[in-house]
Rosetta silent file (secondary structure, phi, psi, omega in degrees, C-alpha in Angstrom):
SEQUENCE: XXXXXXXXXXXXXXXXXXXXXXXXXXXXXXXXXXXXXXXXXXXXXXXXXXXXXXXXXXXXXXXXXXXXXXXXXXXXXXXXXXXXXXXXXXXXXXXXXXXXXXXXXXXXXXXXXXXXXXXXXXXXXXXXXXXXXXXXXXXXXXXXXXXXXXXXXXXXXXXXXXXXXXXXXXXXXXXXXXXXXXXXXXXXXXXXXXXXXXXXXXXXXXXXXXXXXXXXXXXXXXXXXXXXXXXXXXXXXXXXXXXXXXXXXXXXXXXXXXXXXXXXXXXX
SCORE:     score description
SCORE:     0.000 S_00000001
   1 L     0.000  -24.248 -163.943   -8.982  244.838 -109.085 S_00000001
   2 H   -85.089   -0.621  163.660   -8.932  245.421 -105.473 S_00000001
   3 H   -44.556  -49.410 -178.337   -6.809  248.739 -106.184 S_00000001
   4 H   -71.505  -53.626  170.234   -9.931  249.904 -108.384 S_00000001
   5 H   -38.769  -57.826  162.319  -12.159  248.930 -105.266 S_00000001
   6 H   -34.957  -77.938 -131.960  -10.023  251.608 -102.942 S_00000001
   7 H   -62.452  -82.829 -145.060  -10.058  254.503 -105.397 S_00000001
   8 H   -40.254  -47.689 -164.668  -13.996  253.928 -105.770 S_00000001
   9 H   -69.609  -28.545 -165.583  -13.971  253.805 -102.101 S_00000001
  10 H   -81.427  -45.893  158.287  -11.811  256.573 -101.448 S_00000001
  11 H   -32.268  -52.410  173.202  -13.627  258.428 -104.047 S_00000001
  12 L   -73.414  -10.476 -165.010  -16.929  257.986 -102.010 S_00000001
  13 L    35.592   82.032   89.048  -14.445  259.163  -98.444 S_00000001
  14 L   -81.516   92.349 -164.995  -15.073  255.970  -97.289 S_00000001
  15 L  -102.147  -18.888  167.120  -11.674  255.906  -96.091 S_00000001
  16 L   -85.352  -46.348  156.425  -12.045  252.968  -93.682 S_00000001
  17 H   -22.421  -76.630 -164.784  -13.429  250.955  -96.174 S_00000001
  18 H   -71.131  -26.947  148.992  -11.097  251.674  -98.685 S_00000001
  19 H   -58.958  -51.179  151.893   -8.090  250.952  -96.094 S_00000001
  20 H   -40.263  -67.977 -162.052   -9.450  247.468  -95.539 S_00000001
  21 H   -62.900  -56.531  172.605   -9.257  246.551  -99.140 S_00000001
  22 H   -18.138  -78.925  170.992   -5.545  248.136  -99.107 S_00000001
  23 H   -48.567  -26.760  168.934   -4.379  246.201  -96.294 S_00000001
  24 H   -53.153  -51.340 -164.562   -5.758  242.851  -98.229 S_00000001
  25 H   -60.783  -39.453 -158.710   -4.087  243.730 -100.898 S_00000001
  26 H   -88.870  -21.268  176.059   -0.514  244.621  -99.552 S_00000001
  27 H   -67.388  -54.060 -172.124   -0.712  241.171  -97.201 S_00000001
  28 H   -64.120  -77.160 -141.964   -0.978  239.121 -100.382 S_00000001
  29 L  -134.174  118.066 -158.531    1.279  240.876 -102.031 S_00000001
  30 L   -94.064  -27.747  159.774    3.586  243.549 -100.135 S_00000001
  31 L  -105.425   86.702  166.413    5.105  244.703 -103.235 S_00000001
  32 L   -91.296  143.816  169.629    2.055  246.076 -104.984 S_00000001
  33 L  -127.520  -34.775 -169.235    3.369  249.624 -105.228 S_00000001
  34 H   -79.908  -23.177  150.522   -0.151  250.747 -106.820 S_00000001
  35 H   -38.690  -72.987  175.974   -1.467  249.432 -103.368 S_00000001
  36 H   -47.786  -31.411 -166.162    1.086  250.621 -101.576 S_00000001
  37 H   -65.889  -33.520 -159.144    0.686  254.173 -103.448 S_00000001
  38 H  -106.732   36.866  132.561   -2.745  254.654 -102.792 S_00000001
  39 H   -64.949  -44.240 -166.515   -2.499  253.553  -99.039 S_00000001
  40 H   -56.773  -53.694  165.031   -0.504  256.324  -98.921 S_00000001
  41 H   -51.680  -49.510 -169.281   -3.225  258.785 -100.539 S_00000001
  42 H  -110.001   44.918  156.790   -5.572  257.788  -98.965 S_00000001
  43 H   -91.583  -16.175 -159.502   -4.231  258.029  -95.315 S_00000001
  44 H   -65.689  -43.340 -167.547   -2.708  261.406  -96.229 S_00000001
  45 H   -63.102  -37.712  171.885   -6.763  262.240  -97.412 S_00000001
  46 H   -57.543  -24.756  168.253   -7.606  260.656  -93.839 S_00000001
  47 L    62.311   36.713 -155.420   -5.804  263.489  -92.439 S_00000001
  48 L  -131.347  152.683  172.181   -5.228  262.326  -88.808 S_00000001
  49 H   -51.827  -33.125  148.833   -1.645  262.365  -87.207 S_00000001
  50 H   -26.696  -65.496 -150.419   -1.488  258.315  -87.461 S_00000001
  51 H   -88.002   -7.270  169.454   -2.546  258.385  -90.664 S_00000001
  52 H   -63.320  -47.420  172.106    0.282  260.931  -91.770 S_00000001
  53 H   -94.097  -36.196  170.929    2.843  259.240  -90.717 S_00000001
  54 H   -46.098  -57.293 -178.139    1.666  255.710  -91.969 S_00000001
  55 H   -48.053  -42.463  177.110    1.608  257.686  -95.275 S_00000001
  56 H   -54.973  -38.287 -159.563    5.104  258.883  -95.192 S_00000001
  57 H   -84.342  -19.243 -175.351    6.470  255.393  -94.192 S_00000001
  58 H   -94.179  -11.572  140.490    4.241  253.798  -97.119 S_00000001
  59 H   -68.750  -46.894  178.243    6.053  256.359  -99.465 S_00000001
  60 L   -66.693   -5.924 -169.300    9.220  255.864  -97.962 S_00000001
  61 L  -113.004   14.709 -178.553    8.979  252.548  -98.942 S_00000001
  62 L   -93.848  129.720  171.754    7.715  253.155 -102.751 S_00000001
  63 L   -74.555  -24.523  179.270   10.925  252.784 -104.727 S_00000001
  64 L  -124.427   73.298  173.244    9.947  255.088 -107.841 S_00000001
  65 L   -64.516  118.755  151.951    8.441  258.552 -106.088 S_00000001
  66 L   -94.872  170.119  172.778    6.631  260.723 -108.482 S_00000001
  67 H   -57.430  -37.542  147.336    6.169  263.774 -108.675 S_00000001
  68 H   -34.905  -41.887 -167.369    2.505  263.543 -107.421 S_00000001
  69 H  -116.252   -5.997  139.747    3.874  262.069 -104.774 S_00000001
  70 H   -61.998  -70.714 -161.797    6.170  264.770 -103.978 S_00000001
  71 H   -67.227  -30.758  166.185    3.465  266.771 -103.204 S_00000001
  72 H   -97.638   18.798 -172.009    1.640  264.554 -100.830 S_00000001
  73 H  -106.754  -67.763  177.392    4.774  263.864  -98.864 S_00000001
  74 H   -24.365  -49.818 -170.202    5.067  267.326  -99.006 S_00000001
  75 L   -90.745  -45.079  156.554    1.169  268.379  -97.824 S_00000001
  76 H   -26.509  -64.878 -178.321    1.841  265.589  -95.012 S_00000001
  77 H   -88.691   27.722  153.767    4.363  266.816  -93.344 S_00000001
  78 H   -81.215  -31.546 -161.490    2.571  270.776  -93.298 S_00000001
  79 H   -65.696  -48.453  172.020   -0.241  268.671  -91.827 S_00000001
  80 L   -98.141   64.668  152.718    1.801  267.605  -89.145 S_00000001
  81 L    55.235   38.620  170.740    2.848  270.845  -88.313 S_00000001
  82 L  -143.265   95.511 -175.238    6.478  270.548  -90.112 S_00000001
  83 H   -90.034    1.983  151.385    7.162  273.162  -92.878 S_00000001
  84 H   -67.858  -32.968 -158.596   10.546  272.614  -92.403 S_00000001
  85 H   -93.569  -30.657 -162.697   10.298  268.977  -93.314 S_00000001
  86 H   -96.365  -29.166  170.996    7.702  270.001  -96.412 S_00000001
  87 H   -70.603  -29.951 -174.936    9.966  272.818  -97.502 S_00000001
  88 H   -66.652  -45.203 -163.461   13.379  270.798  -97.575 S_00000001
  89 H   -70.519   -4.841  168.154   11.375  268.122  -99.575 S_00000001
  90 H   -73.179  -56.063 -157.622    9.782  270.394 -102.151 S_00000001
  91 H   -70.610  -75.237 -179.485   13.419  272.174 -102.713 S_00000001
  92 H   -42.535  -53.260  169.429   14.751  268.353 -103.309 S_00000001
  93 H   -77.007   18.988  173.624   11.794  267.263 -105.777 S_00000001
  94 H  -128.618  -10.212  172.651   12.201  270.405 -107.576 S_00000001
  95 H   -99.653   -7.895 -176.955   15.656  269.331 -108.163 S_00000001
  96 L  -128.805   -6.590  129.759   14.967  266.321 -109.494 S_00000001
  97 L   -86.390   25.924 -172.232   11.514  267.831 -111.440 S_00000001
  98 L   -34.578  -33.153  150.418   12.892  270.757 -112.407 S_00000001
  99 L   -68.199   -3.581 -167.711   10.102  271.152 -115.151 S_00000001
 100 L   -91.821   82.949  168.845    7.298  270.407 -113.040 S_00000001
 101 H   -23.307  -57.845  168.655    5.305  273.415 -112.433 S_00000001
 102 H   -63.484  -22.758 -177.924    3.152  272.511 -109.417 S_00000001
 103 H   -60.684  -50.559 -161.619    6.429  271.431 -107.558 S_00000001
 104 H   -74.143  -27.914  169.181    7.820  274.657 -108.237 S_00000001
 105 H   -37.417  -30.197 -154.839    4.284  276.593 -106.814 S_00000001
 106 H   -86.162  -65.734  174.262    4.426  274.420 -103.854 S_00000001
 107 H   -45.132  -33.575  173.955    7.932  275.251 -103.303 S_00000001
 108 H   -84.762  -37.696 -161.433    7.472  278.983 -103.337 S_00000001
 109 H   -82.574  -51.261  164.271    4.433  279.169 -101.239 S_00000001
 110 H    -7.431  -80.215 -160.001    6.513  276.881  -98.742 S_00000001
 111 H   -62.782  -34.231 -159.171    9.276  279.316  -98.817 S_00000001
 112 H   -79.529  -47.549 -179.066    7.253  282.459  -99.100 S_00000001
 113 H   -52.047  -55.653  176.664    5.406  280.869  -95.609 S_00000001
 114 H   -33.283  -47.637 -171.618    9.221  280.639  -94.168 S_00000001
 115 L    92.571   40.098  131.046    9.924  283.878  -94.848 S_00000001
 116 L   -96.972  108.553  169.796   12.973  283.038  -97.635 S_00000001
 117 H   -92.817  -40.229  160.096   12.037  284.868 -100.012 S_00000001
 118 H   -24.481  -57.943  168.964   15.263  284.301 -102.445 S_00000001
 119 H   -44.879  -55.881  178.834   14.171  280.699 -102.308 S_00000001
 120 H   -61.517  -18.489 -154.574   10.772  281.431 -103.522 S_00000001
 121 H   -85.280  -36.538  177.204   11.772  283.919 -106.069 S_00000001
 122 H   -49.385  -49.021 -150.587   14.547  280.909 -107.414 S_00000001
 123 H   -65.361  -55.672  178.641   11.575  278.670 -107.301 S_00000001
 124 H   -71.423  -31.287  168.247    9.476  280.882 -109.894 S_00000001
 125 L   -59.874   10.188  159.059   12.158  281.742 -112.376 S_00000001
 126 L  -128.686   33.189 -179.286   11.814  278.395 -113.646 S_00000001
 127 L   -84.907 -171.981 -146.319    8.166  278.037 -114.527 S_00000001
 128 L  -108.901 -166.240 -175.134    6.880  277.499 -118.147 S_00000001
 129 L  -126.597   32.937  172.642    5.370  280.214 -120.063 S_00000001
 130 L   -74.793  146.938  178.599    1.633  278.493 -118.919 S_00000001
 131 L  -100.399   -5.139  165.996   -0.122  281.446 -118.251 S_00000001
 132 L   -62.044  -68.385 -163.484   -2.381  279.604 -115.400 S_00000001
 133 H   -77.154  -31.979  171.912    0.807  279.154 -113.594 S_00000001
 134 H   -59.118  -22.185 -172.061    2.065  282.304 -114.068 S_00000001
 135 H  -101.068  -55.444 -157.767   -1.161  284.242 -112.665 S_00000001
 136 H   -52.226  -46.567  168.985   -0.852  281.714 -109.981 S_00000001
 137 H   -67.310  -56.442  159.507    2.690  282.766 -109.034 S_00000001
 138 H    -1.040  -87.999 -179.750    1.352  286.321 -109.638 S_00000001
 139 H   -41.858  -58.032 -174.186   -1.085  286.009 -107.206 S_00000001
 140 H   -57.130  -40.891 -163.680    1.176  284.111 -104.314 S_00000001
 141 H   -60.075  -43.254 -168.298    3.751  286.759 -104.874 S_00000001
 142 H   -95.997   10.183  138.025    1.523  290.190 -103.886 S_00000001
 143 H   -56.398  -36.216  160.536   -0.153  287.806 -101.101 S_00000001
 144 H   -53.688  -34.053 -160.773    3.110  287.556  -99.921 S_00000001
 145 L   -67.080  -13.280 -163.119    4.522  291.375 -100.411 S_00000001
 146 L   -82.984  -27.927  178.060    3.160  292.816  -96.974 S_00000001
 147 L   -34.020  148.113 -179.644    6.041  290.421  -95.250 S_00000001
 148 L   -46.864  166.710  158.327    9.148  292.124  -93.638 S_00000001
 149 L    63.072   -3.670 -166.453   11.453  292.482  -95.822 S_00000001
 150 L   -79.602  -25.831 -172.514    9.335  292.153  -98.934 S_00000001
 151 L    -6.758  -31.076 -168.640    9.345  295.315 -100.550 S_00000001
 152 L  -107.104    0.854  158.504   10.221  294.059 -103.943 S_00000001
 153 H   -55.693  -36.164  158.612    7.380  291.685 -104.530 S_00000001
 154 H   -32.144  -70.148 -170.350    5.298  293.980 -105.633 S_00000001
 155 H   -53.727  -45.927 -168.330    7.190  294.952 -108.611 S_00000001
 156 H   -82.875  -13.531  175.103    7.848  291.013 -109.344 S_00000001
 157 H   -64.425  -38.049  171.618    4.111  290.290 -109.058 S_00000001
 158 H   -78.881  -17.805  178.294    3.637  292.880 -111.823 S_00000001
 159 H   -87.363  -48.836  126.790    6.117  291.191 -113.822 S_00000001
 160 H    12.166  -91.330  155.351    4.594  288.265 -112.951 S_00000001
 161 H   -18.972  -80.355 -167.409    1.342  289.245 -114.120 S_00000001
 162 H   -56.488  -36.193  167.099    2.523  290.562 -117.686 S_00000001
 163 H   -53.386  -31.535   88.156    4.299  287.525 -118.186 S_00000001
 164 H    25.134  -63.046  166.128    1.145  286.122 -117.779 S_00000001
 165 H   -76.880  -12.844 -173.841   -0.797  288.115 -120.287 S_00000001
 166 H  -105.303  -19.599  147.288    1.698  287.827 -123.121 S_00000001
 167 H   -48.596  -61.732  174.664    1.309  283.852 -122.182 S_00000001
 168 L   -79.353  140.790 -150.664   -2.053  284.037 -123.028 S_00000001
 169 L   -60.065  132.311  174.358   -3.799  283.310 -126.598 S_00000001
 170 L   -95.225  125.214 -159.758   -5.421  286.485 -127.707 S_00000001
 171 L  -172.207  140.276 -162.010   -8.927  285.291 -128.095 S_00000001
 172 L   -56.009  -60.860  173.433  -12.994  285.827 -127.470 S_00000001
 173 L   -24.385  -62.041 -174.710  -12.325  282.909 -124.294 S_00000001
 174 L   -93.281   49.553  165.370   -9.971  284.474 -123.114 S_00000001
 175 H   -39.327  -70.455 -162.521  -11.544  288.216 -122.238 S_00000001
 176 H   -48.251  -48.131 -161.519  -12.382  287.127 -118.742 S_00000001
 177 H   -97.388  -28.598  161.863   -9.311  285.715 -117.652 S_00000001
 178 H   -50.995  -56.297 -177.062   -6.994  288.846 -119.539 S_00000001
 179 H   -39.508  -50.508 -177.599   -9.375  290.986 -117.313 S_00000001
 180 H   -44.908  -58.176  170.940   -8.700  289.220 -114.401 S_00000001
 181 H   -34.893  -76.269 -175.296   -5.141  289.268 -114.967 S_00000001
 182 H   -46.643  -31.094  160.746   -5.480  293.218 -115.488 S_00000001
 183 H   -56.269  -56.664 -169.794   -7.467  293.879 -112.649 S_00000001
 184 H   -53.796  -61.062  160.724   -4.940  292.081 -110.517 S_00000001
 185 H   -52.854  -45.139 -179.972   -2.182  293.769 -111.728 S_00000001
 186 H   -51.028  -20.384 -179.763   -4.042  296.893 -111.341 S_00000001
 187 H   -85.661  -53.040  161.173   -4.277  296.405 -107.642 S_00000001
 188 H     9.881  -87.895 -172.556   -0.731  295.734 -107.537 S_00000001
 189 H   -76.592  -15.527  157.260    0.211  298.457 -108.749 S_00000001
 190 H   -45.494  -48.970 -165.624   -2.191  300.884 -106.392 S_00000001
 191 H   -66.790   -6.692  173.520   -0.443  299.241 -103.577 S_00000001
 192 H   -65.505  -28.601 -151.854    2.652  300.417 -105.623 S_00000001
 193 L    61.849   52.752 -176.810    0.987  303.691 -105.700 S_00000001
 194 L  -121.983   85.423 -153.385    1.274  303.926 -109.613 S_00000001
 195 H   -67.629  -36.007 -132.331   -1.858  305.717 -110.570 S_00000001
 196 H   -79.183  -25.278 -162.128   -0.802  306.153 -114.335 S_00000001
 197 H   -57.840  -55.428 -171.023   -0.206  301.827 -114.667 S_00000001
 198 H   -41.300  -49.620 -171.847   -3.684  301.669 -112.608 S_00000001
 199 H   -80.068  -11.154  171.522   -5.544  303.709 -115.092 S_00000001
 200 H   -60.904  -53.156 -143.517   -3.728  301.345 -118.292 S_00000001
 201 H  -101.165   -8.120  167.331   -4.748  298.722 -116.962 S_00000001
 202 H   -65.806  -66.432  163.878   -8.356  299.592 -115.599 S_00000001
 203 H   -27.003  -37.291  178.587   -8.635  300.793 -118.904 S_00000001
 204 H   -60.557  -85.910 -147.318   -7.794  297.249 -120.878 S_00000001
 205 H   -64.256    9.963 -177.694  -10.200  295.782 -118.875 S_00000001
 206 L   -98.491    2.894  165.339  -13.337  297.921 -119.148 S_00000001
 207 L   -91.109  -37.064  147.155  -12.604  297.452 -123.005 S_00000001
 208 L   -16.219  -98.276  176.114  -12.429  293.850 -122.053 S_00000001
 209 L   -95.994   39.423 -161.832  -15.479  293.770 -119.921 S_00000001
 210 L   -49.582   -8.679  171.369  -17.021  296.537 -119.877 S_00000001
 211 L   -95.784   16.914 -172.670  -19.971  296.217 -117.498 S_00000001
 212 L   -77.490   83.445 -162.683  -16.877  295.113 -115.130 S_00000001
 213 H   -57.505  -26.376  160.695  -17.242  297.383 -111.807 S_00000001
 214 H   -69.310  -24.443  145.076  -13.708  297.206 -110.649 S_00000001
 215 H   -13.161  -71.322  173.604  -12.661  298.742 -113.623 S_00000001
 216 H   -72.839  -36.627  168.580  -14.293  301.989 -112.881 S_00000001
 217 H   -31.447  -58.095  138.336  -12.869  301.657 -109.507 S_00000001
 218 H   -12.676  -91.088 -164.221   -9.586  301.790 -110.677 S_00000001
 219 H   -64.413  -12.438  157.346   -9.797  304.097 -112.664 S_00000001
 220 H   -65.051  -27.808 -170.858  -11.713  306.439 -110.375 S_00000001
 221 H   -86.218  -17.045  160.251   -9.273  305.837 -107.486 S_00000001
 222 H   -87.407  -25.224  140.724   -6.932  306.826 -110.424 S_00000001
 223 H   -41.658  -47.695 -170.801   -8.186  310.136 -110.772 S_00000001
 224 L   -72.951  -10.991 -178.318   -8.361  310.880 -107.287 S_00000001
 225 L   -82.910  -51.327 -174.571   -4.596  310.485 -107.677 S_00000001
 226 L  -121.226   37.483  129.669   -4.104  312.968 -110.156 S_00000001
 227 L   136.695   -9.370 -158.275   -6.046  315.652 -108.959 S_00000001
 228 L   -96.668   57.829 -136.189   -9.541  314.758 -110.614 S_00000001
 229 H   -95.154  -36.034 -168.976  -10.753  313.824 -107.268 S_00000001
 230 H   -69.765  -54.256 -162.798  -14.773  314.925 -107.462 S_00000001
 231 H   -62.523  -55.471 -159.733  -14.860  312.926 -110.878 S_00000001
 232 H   -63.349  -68.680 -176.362  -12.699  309.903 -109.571 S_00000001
 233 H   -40.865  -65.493 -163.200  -14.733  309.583 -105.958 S_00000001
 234 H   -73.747   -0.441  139.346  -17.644  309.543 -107.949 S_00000001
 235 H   -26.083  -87.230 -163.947  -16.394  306.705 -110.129 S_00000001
 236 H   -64.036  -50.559 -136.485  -15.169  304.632 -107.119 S_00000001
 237 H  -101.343  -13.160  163.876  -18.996  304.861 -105.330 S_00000001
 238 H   -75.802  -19.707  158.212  -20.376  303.938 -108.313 S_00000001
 239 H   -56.058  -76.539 -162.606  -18.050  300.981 -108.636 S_00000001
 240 H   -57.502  -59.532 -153.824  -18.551  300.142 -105.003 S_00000001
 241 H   -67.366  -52.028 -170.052  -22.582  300.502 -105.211 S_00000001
 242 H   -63.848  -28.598  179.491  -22.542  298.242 -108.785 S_00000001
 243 L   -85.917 -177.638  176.131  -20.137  295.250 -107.357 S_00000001
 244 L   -79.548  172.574  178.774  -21.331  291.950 -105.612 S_00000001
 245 H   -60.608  -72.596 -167.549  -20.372  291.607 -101.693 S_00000001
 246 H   -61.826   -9.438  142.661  -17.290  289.623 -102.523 S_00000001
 247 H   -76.984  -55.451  146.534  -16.137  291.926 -104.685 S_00000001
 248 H   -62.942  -23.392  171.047  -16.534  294.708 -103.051 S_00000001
 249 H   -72.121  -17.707  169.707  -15.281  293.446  -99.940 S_00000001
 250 H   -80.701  -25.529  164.019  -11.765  292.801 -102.283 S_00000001
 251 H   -63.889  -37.181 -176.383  -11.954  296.315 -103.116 S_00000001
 252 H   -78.650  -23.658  177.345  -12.095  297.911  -99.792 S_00000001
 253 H  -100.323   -0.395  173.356   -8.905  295.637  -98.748 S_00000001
 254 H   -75.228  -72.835 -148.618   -7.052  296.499 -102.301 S_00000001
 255 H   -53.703  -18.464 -153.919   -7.717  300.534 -101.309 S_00000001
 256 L  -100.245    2.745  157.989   -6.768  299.947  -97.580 S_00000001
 257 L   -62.642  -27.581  170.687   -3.180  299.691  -98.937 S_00000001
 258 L   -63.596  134.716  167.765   -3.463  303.484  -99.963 S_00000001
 259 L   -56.418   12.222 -159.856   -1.559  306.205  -97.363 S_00000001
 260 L  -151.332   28.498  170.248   -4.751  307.928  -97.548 S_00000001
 261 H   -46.929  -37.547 -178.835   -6.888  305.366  -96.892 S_00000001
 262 H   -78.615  -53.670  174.686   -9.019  307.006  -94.059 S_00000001
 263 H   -67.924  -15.568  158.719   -9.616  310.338  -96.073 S_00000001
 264 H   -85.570   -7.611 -176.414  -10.667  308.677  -98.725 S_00000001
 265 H   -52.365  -51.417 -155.677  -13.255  306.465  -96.426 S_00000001
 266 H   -79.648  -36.781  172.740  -14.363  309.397  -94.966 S_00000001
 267 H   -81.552  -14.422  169.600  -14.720  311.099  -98.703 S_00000001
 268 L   -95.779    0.000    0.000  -16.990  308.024  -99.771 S_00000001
């Protein structure tokens, strides 16, 4: 029971609390491992350099590491400032979870922080065909593409992406989240400069969603591309005028990828 006492406790961050009962527990009995685990948890949740490494050594001393517990060995040692330490041990629990999806997420955005990108890109060619994880990878991958050396994320982001949509159930539920997807890719591919993909896929989603203002963005900013530049401009400020702040403020940093960013500023 006093295990159930922690997690309530931990649960409330009461973390001192919830450490007491721990420490009770593991004196009476030192091999408790569900004690021991969730000492571990919650100093890692305490987040202080102490309590980081008490967590590691109360892992290193769990005999049957899960994969869960890959991940908080893992978010431990970024916290204390060693992505070397978080990256070898992701690449090692991905070898021995090989099926584990968040391991392999973990593992890329590690590597993608390093700056190996061959590692991350190994990392994603073995995810499922969940389309959550796939838009996830999506997503890491064109956060990633401005890096030296990156050039070809782009492309794999878009790949990424579709994999992603052909993953997902065709269904009234999912509208929103196909849009999303299509929207994403559509920024993609601006920073690709590929007006005709931009206007495909602006195009799903304003059958998708049709009161959706990045849509018309798109596709105005895909005009302006192929010569229909009064019609397109007026497009994107209607787009612009129609989204929320946090939307629009993701529009103005998808567009600021365009060579022509300033003449079009200057044309809105």
């Amino acid at each position: 029971m006093l295990p159930d006492q922690a997690a309530a406790l931990l649960h409330d961050g009461d973390f001192d609390a919830a450490l007491d009962v721990l420490d009770s527990a593991l004196a009476a009995d030192p091999d408790d491992r569900d004690a021991r685990r969730l000492r571990a948890e919650t100093l890692t949740a305490r987040s202080t350099p102490q309590s980081l490494k008490a967590a590691l050594a109360d892992f290193d001393a769990l005999p049957d590491l899960t994969a869960d517990d890959a991940l908080l060995i893992a978010l431990a040692h970024e916290r204390l400032d060693d992505p070397e330490a978080a990256l070898d041990h992701l690449e090692r629990a991905v070898e021995r979870w090989p099926g584990h999806a968040r391991l392999r997420l973990r593992l890329m955005e590690a590597a993608f922080k390093a700056g190996d990108l061959p590692k991350a890109q190994r990392a994603v060619r073995g995810l499922s065909d969940d389309w959550r994880m796939l838009e996830y990878a999506a997503d890491l991958t064109a956060a990633f593409a401005d890096a030296p050396g990156a050039d070809d994320l782009l492309a794999e982001a878009d790949d990424l992406y579709t994999m992603a949509l052909v993953s997902l159930p065709e269904a009234d539920w999912t509208r929103p989240f196909r849009a999303r997807i299509v929207l994403a890719r559509a920024g993609v591919n601006l920073r690709r400069y590929l007006p005709d993909e931009v206007a495909r896929d602006a195009a799903t989603a304003a059958a998708l969603i049709p009161s959706e203002p990045a849509a018309g963005f798109f596709l105005g900013w895909s005009l302006v591309k192929r010569g229909s530049v009064t019609d397109g401009l007026a497009k994107v400020r209607a787009a612009l005028s129609a989204a929320s702040e946090p939307v629009r403020d993701l529009l103005w940093r998808t567009i600021a990828h365009d060579v022509d960013f300033q003449d079009l500023m200057n044309a809105l």
